[in-house]
C-alpha positions as CSV (number, residue, x, y, z in Angstrom):
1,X,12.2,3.8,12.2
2,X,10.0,5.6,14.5
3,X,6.4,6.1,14.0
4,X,4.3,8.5,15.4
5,X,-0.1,8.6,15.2
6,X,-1.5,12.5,15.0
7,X,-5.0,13.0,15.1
8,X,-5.2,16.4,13.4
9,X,-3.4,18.1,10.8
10,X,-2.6,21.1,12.4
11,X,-0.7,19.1,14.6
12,X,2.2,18.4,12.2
13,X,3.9,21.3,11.9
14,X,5.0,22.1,15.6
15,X,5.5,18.2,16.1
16,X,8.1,18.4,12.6
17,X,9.8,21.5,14.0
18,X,9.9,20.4,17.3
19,X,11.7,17.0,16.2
20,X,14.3,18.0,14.6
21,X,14.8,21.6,16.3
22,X,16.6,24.1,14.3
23,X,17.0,21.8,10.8
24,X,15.8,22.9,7.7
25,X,13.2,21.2,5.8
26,X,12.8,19.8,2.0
27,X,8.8,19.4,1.9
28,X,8.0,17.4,-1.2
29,X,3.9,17.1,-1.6
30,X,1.9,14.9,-3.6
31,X,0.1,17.6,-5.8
32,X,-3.1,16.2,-4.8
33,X,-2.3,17.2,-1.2
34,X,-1.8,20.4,-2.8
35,X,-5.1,20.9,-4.3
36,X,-7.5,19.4,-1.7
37,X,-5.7,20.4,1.7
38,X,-4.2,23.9,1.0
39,X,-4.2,24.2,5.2
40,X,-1.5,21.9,5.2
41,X,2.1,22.7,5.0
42,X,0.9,26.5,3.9
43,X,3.4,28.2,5.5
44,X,6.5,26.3,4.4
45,X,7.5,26.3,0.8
46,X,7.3,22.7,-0.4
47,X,7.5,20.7,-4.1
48,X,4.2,19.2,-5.9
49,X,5.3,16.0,-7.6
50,X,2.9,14.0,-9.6
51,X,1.4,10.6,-7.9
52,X,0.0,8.1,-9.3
53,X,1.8,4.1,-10.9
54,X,2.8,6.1,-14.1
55,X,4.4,8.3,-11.9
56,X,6.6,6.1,-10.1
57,X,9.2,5.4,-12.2
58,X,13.0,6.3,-12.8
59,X,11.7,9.6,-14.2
60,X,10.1,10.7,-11.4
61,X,13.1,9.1,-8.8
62,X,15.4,11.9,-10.9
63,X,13.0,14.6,-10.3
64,X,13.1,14.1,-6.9
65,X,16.8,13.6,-6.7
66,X,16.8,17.2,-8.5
67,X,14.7,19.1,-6.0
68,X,17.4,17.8,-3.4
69,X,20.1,18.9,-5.8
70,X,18.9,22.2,-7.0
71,X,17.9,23.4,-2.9
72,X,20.5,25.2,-1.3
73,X,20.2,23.8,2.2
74,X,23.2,21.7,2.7
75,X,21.7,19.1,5.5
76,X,17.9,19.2,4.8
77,X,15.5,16.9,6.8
78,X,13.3,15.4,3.6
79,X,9.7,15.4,4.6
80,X,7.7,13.6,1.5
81,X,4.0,13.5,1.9
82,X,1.3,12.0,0.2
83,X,0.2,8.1,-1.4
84,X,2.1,5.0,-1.5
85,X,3.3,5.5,-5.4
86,X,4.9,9.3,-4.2
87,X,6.6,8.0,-0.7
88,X,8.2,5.1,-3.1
89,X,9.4,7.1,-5.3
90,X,10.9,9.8,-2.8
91,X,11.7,6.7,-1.3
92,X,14.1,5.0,-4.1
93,X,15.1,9.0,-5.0
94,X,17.0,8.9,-1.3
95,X,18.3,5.7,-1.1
96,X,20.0,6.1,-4.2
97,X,21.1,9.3,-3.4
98,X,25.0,10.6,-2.8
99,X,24.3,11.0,1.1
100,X,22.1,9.5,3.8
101,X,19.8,12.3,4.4
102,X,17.2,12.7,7.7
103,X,14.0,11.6,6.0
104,X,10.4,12.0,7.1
105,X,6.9,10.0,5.7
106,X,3.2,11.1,6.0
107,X,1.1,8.9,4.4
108,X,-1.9,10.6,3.3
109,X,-4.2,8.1,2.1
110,X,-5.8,5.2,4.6
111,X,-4.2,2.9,1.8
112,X,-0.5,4.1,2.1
113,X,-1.3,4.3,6.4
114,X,-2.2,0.9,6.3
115,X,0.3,-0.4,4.2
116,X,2.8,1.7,6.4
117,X,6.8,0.8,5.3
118,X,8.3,-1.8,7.5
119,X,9.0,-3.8,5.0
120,X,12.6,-2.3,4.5
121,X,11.8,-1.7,0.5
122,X,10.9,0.6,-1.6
123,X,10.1,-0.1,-5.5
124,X,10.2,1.4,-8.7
125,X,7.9,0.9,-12.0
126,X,10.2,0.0,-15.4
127,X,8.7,-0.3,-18.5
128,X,5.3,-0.8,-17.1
129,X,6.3,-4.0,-14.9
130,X,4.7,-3.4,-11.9
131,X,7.5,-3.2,-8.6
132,X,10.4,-3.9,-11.3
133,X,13.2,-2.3,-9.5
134,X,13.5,-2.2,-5.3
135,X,16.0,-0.9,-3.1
136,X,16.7,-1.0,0.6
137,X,14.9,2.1,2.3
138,X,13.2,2.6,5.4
139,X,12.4,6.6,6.6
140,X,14.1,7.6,9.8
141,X,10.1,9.0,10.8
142,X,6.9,8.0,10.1
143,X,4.0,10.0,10.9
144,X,0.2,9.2,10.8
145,X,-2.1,11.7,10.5
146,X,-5.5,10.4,11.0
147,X,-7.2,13.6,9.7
148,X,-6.5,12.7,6.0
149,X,-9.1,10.2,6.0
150,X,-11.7,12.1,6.7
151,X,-11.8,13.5,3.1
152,X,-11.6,10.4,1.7
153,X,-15.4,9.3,0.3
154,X,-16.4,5.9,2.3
155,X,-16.1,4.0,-1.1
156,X,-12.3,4.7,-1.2
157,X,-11.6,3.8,2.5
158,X,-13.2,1.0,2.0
159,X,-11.6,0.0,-1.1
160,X,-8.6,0.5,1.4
161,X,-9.1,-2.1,3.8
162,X,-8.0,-4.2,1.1
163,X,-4.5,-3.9,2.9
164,X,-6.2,-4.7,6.7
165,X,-7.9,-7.8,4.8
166,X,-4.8,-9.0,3.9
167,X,-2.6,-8.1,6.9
168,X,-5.0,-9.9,9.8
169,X,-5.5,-12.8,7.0
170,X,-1.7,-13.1,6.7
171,X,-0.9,-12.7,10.2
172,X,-3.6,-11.8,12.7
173,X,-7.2,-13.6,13.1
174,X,-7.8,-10.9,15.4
175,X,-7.3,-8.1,13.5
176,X,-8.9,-9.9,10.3
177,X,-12.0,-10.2,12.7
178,X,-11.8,-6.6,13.5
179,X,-11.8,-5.3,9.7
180,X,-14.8,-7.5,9.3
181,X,-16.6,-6.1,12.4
182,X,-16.0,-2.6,11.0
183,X,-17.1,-3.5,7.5
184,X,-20.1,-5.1,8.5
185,X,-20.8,-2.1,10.3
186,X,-21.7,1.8,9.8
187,X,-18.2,2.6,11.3
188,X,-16.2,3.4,8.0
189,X,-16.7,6.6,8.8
190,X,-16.5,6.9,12.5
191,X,-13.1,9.0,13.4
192,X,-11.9,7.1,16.1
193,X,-12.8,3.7,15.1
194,X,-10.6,4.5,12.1
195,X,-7.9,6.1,14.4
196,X,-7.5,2.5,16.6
197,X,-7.4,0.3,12.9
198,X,-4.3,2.1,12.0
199,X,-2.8,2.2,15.6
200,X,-3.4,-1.7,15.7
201,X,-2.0,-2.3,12.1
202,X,1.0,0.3,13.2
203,X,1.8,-1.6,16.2
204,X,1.1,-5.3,14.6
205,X,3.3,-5.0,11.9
206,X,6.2,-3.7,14.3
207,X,6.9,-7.5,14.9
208,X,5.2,-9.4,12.1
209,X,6.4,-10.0,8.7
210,X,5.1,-8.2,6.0
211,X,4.7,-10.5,3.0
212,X,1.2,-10.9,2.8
213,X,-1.4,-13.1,0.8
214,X,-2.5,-11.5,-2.7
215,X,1.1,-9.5,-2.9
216,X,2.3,-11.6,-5.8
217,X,-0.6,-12.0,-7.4
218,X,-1.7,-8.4,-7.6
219,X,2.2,-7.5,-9.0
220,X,1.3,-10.1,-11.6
221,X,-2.1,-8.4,-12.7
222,X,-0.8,-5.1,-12.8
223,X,2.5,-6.2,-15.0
224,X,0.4,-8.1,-17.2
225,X,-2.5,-5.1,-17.5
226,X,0.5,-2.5,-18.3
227,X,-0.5,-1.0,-15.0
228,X,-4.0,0.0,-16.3
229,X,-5.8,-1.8,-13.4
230,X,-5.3,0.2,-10.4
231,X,-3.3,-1.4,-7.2
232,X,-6.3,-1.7,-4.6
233,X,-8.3,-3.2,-7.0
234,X,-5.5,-5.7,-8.1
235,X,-4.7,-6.6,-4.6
236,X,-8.5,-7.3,-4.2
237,X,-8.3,-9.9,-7.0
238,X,-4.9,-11.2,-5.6
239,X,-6.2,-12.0,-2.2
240,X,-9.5,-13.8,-3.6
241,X,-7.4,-15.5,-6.1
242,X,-4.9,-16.4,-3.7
243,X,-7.0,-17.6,-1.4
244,X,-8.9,-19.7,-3.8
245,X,-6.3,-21.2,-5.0
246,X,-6.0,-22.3,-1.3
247,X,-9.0,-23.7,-0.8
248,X,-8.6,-25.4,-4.2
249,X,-5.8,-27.3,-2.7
250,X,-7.2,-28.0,0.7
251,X,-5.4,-25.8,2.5
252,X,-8.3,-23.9,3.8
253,X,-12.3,-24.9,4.0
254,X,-15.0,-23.9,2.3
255,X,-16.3,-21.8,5.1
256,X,-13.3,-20.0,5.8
257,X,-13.4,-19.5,2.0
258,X,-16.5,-18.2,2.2
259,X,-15.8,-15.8,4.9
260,X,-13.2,-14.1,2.5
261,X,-14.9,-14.2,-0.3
262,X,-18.2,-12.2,2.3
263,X,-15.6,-10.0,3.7
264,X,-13.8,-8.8,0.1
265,X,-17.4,-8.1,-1.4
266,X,-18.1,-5.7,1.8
267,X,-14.8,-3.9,0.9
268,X,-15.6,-3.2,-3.0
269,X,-17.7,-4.3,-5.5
270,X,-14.2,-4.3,-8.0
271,X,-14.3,-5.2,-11.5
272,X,-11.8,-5.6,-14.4
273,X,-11.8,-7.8,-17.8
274,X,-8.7,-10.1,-17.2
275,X,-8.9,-11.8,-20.6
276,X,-5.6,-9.6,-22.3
277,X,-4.3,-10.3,-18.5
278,X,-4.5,-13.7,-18.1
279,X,-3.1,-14.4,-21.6
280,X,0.0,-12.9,-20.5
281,X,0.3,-14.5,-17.6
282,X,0.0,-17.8,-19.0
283,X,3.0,-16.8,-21.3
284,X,5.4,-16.4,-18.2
285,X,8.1,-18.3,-17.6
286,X,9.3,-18.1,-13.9
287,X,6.6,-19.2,-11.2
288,X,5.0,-17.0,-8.7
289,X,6.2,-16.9,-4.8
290,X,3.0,-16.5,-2.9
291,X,1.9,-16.7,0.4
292,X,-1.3,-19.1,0.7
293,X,-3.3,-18.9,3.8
294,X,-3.7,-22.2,5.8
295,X,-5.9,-20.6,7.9
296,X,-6.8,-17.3,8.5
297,X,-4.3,-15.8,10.7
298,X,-1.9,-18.1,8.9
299,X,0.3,-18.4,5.9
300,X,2.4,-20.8,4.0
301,X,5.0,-19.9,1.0
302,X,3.9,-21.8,-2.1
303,X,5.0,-21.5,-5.9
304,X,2.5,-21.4,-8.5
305,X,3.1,-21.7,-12.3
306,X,1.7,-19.4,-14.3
307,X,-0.2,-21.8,-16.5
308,X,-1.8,-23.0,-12.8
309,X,-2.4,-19.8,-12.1
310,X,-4.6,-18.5,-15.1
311,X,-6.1,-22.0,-14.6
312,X,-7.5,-21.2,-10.9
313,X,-8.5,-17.5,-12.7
314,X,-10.8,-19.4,-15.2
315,X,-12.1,-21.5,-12.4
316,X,-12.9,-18.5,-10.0
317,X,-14.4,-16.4,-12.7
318,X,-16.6,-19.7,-13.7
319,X,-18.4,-19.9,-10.6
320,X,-18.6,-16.3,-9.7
321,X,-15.9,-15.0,-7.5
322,X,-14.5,-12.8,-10.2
């Protein structure tokens, strides 16, 4: 995969063109692209297709497989742009397709930019089980466009950084002391200061592996919710549970739990009744695969029993983490 960083929008389309000279292009657009950015993409005909966890499901994978179908350009270059949940889905749509087709990602959201695909997967929703279904995928091109976050409100890019938490505690003390320097700042909203985050996650995660702490847990909430609690806050709740479940076994000290725990809070101020959730956690039968930090900068793979699990929820809730 090769990945590219634009600053502006206006960028893209010579940059597209120029790439892959001559081709003709499939644009399919998150619809909210559509409404909010109607300077992007305006002079090529592209697709809206829904976004959202709903969304991503078999359903919407055959929708995109039918836009494909139904276009009458017989080598297209696929160029899907918008969140994480429409990229998946375009995502599984291609992999499963009849031929290997050129395909193109611009992640519009700081969310989906930081979160970036280098994992090699893309997943589906079934039957409101969070990430039920996955298949190897990885675009040919991804492309950055810094721009996009700049009509993002500062709530939502924070709520963002939720994936930088987890990354630099996962893999990078650095970068983790980075994200905490910027949240503890008034540079959410500086441009360039935004810019050099996602160039340093792009380039980190080139070599690093991309299982990171709260992952598992955050899959679990949002199975056991029916997908009503939204990822970024789920991940949020995954990477404090996850962590305190660390520090409940030693693995980590109170002060580096406590620096988490500081760092989380600046991010968002998330809340979610877990009472249905936690019941229906408890009730599973296979244990969890997570990745425990040791130390931040540093993880272990651990397996946690459900029953455990909603345990260490009470226990966090009881003395105010959640």
């Amino acid at each position: 995969m090769s990945v590219y960083l634009l600053q502006k929008k206006a960028d893209f389309q010579e940059f597209i063109e120029t790439l892959y000279h001559g081709r003709e292009f499939i644009y399919i657009v998150d619809s909210k692209i559509r409404l909010f950015h109607t300077d992007f993409i305006s002079s090529a005909e592209s697709t809206p297709i829904f976004a959202g966890e709903r969304a991503k499901s078999v359903i919407g994978m055959m929708d995109v497989q039918n836009l494909i179908i139904s276009s009458e350009i017989n080598d297209p270059v696929v160029v899907a742009i918008g969140g994480g949940s429409v990229l998946d889905t375009c995502g599984f749509a291609l992999a499963t397709y009849k031929k290997r087709l050129d395909t193109v990602f611009v992640p519009t959201t700081l969310s989906a930019q930081l979160e970036s695909f280098f994992k090699d997967e893309v997943y589906l929703n079934f039957d409101r089980v969070k990430d039920a279904m996955k298949v190897r995928f990885q675009p040919d091109v991804l492309v950055n466009i810094v721009e996009f976050t700049k009509t993002q409100l500062i709530e939502e890019k924070k709520l963002s950084m939720i994936h930088a938490i987890a990354f630099g505690l996962s893999h990078s003390k650095k970068f983790f002391d980075m994200v905490e320097k910027i949240l503890n700042s008034e540079l959410m909203s500086n441009y360039e200061v935004i810019s050099h985050m996602i160039f340093e996650s792009l380039r980190l995660k080139i070599n690093t592996g991309q299982v990171n702490v709260g992952e598992e847990s955050a899959r679990a909430f949002m199975t056991a919710s029916q997908l009503n609690i939204p990822y970024l806050v789920a991940l949020y709740y995954g990477v404090m549970i996850e962590s305190f479940v660390s520090y409940k076994l030693g693995f980590i000290s109170e002060d580096e739990m406590n620096r988490i725990y500081s760092i989380l809070k600046m991010s968002s101020n998330a809340h979610f009744d877990f009472s249905s959730a936690i019941d229906q956690i408890s009730s599973y039968d296979e244990p969890l695969k997570m990745k425990l930090p040791v130390r931040i900068g540093k993880t272990m793979d651990y397996q946690i029993f459900p029953g455990f699990l909603a345990e260490m929820i009470y226990s966090a809730h009881s003395k105010g983490l959640i």
